[in-house]
C-alpha positions in Angstrom: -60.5 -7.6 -4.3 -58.1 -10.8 -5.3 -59.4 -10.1 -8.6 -58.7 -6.4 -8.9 -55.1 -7.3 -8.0 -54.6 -9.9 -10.1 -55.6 -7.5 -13.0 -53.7 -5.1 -11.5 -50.4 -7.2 -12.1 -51.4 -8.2 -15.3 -51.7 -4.6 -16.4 -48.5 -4.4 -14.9 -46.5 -6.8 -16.5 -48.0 -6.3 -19.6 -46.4 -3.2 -19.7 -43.3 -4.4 -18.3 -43.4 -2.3 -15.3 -41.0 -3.3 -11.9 -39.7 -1.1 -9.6 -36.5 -0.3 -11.3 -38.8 1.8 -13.6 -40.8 3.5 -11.6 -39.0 7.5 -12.0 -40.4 9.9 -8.9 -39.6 13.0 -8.2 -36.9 13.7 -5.9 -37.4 15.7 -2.8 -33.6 16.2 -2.4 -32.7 16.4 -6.5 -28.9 15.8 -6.8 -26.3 18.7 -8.7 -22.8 17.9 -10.0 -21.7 21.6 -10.3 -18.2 21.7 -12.7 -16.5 25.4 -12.6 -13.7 26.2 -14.3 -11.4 28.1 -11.8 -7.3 29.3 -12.3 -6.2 26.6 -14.6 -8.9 23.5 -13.8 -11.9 22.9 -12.4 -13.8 22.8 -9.1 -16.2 20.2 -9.1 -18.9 19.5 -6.7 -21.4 17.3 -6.2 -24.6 17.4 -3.3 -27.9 16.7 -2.9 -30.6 19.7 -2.5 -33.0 19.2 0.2 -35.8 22.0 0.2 -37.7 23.7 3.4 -41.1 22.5 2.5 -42.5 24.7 5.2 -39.7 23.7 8.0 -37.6 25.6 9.8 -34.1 24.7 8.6 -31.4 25.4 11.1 -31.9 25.0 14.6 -34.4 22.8 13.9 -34.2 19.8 10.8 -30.4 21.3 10.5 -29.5 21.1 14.7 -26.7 23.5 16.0 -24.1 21.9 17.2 -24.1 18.9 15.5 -22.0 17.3 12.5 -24.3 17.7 9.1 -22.9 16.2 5.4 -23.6 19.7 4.3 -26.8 18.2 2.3 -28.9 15.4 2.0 -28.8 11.5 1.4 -24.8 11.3 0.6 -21.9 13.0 1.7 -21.2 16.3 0.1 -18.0 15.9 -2.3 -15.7 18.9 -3.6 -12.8 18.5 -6.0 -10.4 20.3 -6.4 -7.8 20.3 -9.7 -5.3 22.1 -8.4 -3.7 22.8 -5.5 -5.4 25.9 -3.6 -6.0 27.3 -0.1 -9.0 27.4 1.9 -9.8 29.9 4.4 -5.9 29.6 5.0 -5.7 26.0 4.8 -3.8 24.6 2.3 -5.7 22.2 0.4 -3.9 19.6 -2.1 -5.5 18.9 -6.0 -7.9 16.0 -4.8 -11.5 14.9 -3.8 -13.0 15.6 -0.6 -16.3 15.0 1.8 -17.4 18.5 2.7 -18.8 18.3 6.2 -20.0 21.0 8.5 -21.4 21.8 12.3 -23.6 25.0 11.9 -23.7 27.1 15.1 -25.8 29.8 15.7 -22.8 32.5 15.2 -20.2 30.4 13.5 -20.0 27.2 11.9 -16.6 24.9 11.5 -16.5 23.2 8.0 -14.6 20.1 7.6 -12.9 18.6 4.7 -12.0 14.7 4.8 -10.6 12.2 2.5 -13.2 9.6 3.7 -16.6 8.8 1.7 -18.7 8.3 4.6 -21.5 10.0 6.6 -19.8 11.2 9.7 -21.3 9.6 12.9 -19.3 6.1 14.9 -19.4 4.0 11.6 -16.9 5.2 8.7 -15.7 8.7 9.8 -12.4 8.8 10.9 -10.8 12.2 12.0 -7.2 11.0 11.4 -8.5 11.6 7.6 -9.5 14.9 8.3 -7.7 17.9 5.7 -8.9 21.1 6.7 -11.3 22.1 9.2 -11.8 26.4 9.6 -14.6 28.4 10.8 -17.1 30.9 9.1 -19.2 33.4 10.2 -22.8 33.1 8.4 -24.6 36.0 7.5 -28.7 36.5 7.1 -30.2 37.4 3.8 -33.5 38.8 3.1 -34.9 36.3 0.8 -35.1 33.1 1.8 -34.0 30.5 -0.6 -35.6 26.9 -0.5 -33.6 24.9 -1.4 -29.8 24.2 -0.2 -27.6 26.0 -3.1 -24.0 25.7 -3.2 -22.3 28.1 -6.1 -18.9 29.1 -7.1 -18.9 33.1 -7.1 -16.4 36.0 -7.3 -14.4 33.8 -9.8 -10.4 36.0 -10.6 -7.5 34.9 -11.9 -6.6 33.1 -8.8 -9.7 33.8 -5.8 -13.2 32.6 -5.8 -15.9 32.1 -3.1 -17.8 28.7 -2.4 -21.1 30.0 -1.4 -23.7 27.8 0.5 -27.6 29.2 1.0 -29.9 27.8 2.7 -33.3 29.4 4.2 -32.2 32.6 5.4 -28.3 32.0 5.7 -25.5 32.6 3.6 -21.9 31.0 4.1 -19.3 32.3 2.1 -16.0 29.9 1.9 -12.7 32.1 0.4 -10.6 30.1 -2.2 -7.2 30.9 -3.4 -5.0 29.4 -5.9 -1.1 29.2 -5.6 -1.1 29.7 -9.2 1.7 33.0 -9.7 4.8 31.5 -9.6 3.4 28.9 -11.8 1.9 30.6 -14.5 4.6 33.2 -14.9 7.2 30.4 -15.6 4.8 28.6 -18.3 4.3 32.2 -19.8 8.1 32.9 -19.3 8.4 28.9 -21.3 5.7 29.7 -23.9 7.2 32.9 -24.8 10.1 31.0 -26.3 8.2 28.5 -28.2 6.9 28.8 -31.3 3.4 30.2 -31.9 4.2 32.6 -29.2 1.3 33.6 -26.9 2.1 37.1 -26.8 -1.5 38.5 -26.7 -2.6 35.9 -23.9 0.4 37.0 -21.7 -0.3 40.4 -22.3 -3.7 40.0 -21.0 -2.9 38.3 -18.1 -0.2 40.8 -16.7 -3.2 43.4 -17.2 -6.0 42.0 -16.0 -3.7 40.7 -12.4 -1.9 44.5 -12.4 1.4 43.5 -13.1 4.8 43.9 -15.2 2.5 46.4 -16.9 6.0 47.4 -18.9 6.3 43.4 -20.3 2.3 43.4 -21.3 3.0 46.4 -23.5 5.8 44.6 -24.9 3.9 41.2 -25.6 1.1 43.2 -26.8 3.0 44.9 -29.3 4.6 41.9 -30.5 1.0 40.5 -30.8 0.0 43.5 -32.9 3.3 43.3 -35.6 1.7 40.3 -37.2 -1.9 41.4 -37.0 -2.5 44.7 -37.2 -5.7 44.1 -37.7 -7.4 42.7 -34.6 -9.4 45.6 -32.7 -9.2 43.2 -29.5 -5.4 43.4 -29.2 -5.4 47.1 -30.0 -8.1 47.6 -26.9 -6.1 45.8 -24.7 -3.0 47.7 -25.8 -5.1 51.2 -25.6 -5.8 50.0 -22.0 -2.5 49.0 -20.9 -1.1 52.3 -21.9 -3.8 54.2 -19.6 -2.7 52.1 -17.2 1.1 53.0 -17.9 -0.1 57.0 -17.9 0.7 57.1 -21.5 -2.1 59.5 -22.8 -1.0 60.0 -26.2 0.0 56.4 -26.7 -3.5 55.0 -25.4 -5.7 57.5 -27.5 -4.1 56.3 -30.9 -4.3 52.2 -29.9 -8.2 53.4 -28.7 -8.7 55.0 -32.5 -6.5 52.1 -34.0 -9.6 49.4 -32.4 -12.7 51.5 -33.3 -11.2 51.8 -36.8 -10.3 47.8 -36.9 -13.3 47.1 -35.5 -15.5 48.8 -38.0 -18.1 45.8 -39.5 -17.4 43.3 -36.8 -19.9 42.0 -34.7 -18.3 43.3 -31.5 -18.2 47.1 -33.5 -20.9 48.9 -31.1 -19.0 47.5 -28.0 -16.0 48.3 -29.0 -16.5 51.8 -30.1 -18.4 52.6 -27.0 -15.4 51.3 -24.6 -12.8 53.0 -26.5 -14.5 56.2 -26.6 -14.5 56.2 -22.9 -10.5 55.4 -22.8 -10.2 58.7 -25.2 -12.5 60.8 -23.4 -10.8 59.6 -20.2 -7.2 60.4 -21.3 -8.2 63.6 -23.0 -9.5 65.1 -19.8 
């Protein structure tokens, strides 16, 4: 036996083995998820244990009691930008996401500390936010922990978290109106004017339809050419009720778009803005 583990070590350091080399798999792998939200990023970063046959909550997860929303380390979340959660307002910073499932509700808790909650470390005075949120059942279970960033708009998303046979879904807002309005009011005036950018925006968030059509036709005076900006202009005046005015920018984009790539797409979505506004 001495001699089998003397050769043993010998094989060993012959191929320079020590522990710092030895990769395993993880049980809980680790996930840096980076999602580009309003105008930055949310950034989160968790480990992913899976159910390996257990019974999750209520059970390895305990009602009632604190959980770092994961495994091994605290659960972080960053945010770029200012936003509010679940009507807390939330400053641009880095945060430990902690949580104490219940049965029908759980209270999430977001903290400037970097420690696992419990006597050592955690210190409530840090804490940012804490809310509550109803979790919901789903059919198929998922097995291992999953944290995503869905539902993604101009300014809303949804932090999701799934585990086993529960869903959590976390609303996010961003306080970003009254700040991108004044940059777009600021970049009007500049040169290199983003007219077809502002245009878009007003659109796709529903408002000062009237100024879009404007940008979008100041767009279009030095590129009459891009089928893009005549789509968006074609839907702006649907939007507007201007029937006439959207058919012709709908035409003006399927003949501009004629030999692009995009050509089939864009055909078949302004057809259905002139068969709409021909009705």
């Amino acid at each position: 036996m001495k001699h089998l583990f003397l050769s043993a070590c010998l094989v060993a350091s012959a191929f320079g083995m020590n522990a710092q080399d030895l990769k395993l798999p993880a049980l809980s792998p680790t996930q840096k998820l980076v999602q580009e939200f309003s105008t930055s990023n949310i950034e989160i970063s968790y480990s992913r244990p899976g159910m390996r046959d257990r019974k999750i909550f209520g059970d390895v997860v305990a009602y009632g009691k604190p959980w770092r929303t994961g495994a091994n380390g605290p659960t972080k979340i960053k945010f770029g930008e200012d936003v509010m959660i679940a009507d807390n307002s939330v400053k641009a910073g880095e945060y430990v996401l902690y949580s104490i499932p219940g049965e029908k509700e759980w209270e999430f808790i977001l903290n400037k500390g970097n420690a696992p909650m419990g006597p050592n470390g955690y210190d409530r005075a840090d804490d940012v936010a804490r809310f509550k949120i109803k979790p919901r059942g789903i059919e198929k279970p998922v097995q291992n922990f999953t944290i995503e960033v869905t539902n993604i708009t101009f300014n809303t998303c949804k932090i999701e978290l799934s585990w086993e046979n529960t869903r959590l879904t976390i609303p996010v807002m961003a306080n970003n109106e009254a700040r991108l309005k004044a940059a777009i009011t600021k970049a009007i005036y500049t040169p290199n004017t983003p007219y077809f950018q502002a245009a878009n925006y007003y659109y796709e968030t529903n408002q000062n339809l009237d100024t879009a059509n404007i940008y979008v036709n100041k767009a279009l005076e030095n590129n009459q050419s891009a089928f893009y900006m005549w789509y968006l202009k074609a839907r702006i005046e649907k939007k507007l009720g201007h029937k006439h005015a959207a058919i012709e920018a709908a035409k003006k984009s399927m003949e501009t778009a004629k030999g692009q790539a995009l050509e089939a797409e864009y055909i078949h979505n302004n057809q259905k803005i002139i068969d709409e506004m021909s009705k």
